[in-house]
C-alpha positions, -999 to 999 in steps of 0.1 A, spaced: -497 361 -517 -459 368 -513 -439 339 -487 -431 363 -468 -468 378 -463 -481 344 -462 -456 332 -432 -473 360 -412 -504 359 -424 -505 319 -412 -488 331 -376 -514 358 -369 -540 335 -378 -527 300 -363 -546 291 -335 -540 308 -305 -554 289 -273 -537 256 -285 -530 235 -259 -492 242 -249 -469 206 -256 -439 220 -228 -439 196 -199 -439 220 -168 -448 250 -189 -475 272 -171 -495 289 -198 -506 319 -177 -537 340 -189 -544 374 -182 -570 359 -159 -549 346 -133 -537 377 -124 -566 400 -128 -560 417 -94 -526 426 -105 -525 463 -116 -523 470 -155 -504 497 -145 -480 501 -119 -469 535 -95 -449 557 -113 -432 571 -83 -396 581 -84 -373 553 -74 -337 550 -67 -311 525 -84 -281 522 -61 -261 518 -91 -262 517 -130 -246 501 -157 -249 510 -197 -249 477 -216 -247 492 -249 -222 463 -259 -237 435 -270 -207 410 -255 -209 428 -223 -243 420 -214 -246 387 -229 -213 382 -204 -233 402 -181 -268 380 -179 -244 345 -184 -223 355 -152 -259 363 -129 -271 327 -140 -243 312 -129 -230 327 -94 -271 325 -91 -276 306 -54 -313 311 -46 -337 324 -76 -331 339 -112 -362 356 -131 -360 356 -168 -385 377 -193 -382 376 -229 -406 383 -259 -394 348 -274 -362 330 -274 -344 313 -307 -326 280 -309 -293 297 -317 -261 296 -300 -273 323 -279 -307 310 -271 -289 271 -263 -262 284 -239 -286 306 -221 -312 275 -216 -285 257 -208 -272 277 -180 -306 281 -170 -307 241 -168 -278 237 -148 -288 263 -121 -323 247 -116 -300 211 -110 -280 229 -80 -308 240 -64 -318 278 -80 -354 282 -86 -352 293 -121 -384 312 -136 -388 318 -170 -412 337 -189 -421 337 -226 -446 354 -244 -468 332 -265 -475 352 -294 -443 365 -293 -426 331 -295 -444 318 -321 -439 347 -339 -405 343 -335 -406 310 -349 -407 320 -381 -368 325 -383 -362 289 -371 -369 259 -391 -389 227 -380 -361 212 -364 -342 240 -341 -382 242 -330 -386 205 -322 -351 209 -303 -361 247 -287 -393 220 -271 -375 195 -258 -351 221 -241 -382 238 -224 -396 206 -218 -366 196 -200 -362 229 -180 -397 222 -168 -394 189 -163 -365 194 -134 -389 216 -116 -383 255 -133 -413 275 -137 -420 280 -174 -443 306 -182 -459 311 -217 -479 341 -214 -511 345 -230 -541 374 -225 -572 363 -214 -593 375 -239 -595 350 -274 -592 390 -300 -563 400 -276 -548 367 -287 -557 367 -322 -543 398 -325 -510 402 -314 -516 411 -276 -487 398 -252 -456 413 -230 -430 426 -244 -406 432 -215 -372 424 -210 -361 413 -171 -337 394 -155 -332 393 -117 -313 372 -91 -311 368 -55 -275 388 -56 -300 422 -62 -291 428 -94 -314 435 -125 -305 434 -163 -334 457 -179 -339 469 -216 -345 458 -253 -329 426 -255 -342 391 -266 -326 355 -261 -317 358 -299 -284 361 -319 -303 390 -339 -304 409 -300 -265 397 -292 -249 395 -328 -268 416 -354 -290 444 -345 -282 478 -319 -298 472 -284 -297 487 -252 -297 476 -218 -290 483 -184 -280 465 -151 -295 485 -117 -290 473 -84 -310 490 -52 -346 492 -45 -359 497 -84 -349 460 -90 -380 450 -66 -403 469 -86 -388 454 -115 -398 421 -105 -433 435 -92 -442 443 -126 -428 408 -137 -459 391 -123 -482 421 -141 -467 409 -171 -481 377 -168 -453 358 -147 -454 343 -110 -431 359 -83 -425 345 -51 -434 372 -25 -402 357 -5 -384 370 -33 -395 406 -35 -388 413 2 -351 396 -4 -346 422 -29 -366 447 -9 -343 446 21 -312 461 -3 -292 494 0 -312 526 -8 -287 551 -16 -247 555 -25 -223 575 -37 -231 562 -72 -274 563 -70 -296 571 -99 -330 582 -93 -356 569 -117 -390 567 -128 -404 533 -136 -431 535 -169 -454 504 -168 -486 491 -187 -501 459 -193 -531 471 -213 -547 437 -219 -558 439 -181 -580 470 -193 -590 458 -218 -630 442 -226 -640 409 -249 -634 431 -282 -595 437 -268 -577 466 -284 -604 468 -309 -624 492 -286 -600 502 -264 -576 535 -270 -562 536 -236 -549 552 -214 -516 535 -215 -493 552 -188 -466 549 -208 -477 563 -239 -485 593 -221 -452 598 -204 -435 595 -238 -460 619 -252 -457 645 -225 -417 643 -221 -417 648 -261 -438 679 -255 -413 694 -228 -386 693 -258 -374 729 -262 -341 719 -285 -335 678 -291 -353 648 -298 -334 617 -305 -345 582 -303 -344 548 -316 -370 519 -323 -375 486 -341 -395 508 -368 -409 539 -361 -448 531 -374 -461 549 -337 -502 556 -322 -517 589 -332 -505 612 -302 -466 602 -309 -468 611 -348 -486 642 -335 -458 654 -309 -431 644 -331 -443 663 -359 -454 696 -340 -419 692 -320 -404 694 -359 -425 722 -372 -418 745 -341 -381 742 -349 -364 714 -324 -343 691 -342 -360 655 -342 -342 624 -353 -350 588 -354 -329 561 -354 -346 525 -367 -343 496 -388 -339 492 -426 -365 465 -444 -329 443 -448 -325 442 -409 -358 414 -406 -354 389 -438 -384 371 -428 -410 403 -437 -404 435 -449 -442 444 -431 -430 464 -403 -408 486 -426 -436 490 -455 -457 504 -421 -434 529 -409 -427 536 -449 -463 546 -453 -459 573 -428 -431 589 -436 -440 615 -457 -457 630 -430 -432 631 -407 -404 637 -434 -425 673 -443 -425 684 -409 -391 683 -407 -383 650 -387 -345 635 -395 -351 597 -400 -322 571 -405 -324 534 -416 -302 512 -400 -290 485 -421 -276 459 -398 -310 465 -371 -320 491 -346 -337 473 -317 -326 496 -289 -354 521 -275 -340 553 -260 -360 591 -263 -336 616 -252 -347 649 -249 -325 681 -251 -299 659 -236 -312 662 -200 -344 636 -197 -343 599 -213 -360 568 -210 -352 533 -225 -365 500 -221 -391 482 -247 -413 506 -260 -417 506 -295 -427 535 -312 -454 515 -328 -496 511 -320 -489 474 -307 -469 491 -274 -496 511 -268 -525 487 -272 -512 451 -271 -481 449 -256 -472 450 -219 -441 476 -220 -422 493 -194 -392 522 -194 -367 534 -171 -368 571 -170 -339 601 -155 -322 626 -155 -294 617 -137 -263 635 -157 -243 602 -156 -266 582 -175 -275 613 -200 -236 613 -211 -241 572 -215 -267 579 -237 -252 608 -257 -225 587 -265 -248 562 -283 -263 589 -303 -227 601 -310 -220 569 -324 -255 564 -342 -248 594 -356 -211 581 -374 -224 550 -383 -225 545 -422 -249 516 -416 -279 545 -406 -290 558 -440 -309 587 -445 -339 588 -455 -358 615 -480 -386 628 -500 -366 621 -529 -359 587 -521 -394 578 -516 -404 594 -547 -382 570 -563 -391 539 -547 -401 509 -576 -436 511 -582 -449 478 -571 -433 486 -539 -452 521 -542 -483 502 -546 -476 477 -520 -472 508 -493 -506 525 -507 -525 491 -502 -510 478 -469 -514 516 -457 -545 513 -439 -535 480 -422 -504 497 -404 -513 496 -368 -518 456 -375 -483 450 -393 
């Protein structure tokens, strides 16, 4: 077996309900919130304002700034963070709000964390505990989140969405991690809302395994609905290890809300489909609309990452590799992004898109909590035409083609034909 394959062979199969070593760390099971909804209302909401953070200085800048002008509570969601220089300043800052008096709550996924520990070595891990520890220890609420059930564990299940909130009413939403890959390496794409969606925001915080203060939610409840500058917006949500019996996804094939909205906004296409993921590997009915969008003419492209963006494994990309062809025949444009695509926007004939942490991969649909913003507000469209614009000029996104694949070294070949039937696993 390969290092690479054996590093995630061991992380998949390490032991999963290990007791936790963080002082103050809360490791929160999908039982303690079982009357929490797996999915949330998907109602139109407003945002009293939006910001693109497509600049990956301008919302590090952004989320640093909240922490610190932060006077009564900051909530923090992440799939894992890395002991970086990203990762140590944002724990830091996190640190010195809890000392003036900010209740700080912070929540990691478990799988996801240690999952991420493979691109840090024994001692940035040591150093990334005794920085939790301490942020627990001066009275923060830190949250490893973990499902209930020991498969969902075993295999992957978690949350996967991105949040941060403060008193001030503000809410930084998307595809970013507390990593230097998120802030200084790979494409991703956020946004900070302000009005009454940033209270359902934090709602679905606690259905993704975290504890909210109800004091907190009306705060945020009691801001402005509508301005000059408002955005209304659908909110996408699914946590489907609350669905879910003791065989987790193994039984289970949904439904997942958000699947479904993706599926059904893909069928609306009549022109354009553009959108980017980590790598595209996606459940049945996405393949499906993707490829029937392609064959009936619209113009489908995807935007994700090349094997060279993740050092640690080149597993995710041999998965999407092993359905290209497929796609590839129908018609569908697909680009490799050398540097990392992490970003997740679907924009549809440029007039409906939605972005937040959906991958295009089986694990959103039947592991992951995921949520995504949805609009059609003309403002934000142009935001997001403008990325596509610059995806599209970007050297770094290499096409991919039938005649590329064709000439792909053989024990690579082989490697794709063998790991084939484990994609929605990898």
């Amino acid at each position: 077996m390969s290092p690479k394959l054996s590093n995630i062979f061991w992380m998949l199969h390490m032991s999963p309900g290990s007791t936790s070593t963080y002082l103050g760390v809360i490791v929160c099971s999908q039982s303690d919130q079982d009357f929490l909804p797996a999915h949330l209302p998907t109602c139109m909401q407003t945002a009293s304002h939006l910001s693109s953070l497509w600049d990956r200085p301008a919302e590090w800048a952004r989320r640093i700034a909240m922490i610190r002008e932060a006077n009564c509570f900051l909530y923090l969601s992440t799939y894992y963070i890395e002991y970086d220089a990203y990762g140590t300043e944002m724990l830091s800052a996190l640190l010195e709000a809890q000392h003036r008096g900010v209740n700080v709550n912070l929540l990691i996924d478990d799988f996801g964390q240690r999952l991420g520990g493979i691109l840090m070595n024994a001692k940035d891990k040591a150093r990334l505990t005794a920085s939790l520890n301490e942020l627990g220890a001066a009275g923060a609420i830190v949250t490893r989140y973990r499902p209930t059930r020991f498969l969902q564990r075993w295999l992957g299940g978690g949350q996967h969405v991105k949040i941060q909130v403060s008193e001030a009413g503000e809410a930084i939403f998307g595809s970013s991690n507390i990593t230097k890959s998120s802030f200084d390496g790979w494409n991703e794409y956020s946004v900070a809302v302000r009005g009454p969606i940033v209270a359902d925001l934090l709602a679905s915080y606690r259905s993704c395994g975290g504890i909210v203060d109800d004091t907190h939610l009306s705060t945020l409840a009691e801001t402005e609905n509508r301005t000059a500058e408002s955005v209304d917006l659908d909110y996408w949500f699914c946590n489907p290890n609350a669905n879910q019996g003791f065989l987790g996804p193994l039984t289970w094939s949904g439904p997942n809300v958000v699947t479904e909205r993706l599926v059904k906004m893909l069928e609306t296409a009549q022109h354009s489909i553009q959108l980017t993921c980590f790598y595209l590997k996606p459940v049945e009915s996405l393949v499906e609309v993707l490829t029937a969008a392609a064959v009936r003419g619209i113009q489908v492209e995807v935007y994700h990452s090349h094997s060279a963006a993740l050092p640690a494994t080149d597993l995710p990309w041999i998965a999407a590799v092993a359905g290209y062809k497929r796609l590839l025949t129908a018609g569908v444009k697909i680009y490799e992004n050398l540097t990392g695509e992490h970003s997740k926007i679907v924009l549809v004939d440029n007039d409906w898109v939605a972005f937040g942490s959906y991958n295009f991969e089986d694990a959103a649909h039947d592991r992951l909590a995921e949520g995504m913003l949805a609009t059609h507000d003309r403002r934000v469209i142009r935001q997001t035409n403008q990325i596509f614009e610059q995806l599209q000029a970007d050297p770094n996104n290499v096409p991919v083609t039938i005649q590329l694949l064709e000439h792909l070294p053989t024990k690579l070949k082989l490697r794709i034909a063998l790991l084939r039937r484990l994609k929605r696993w990898l």
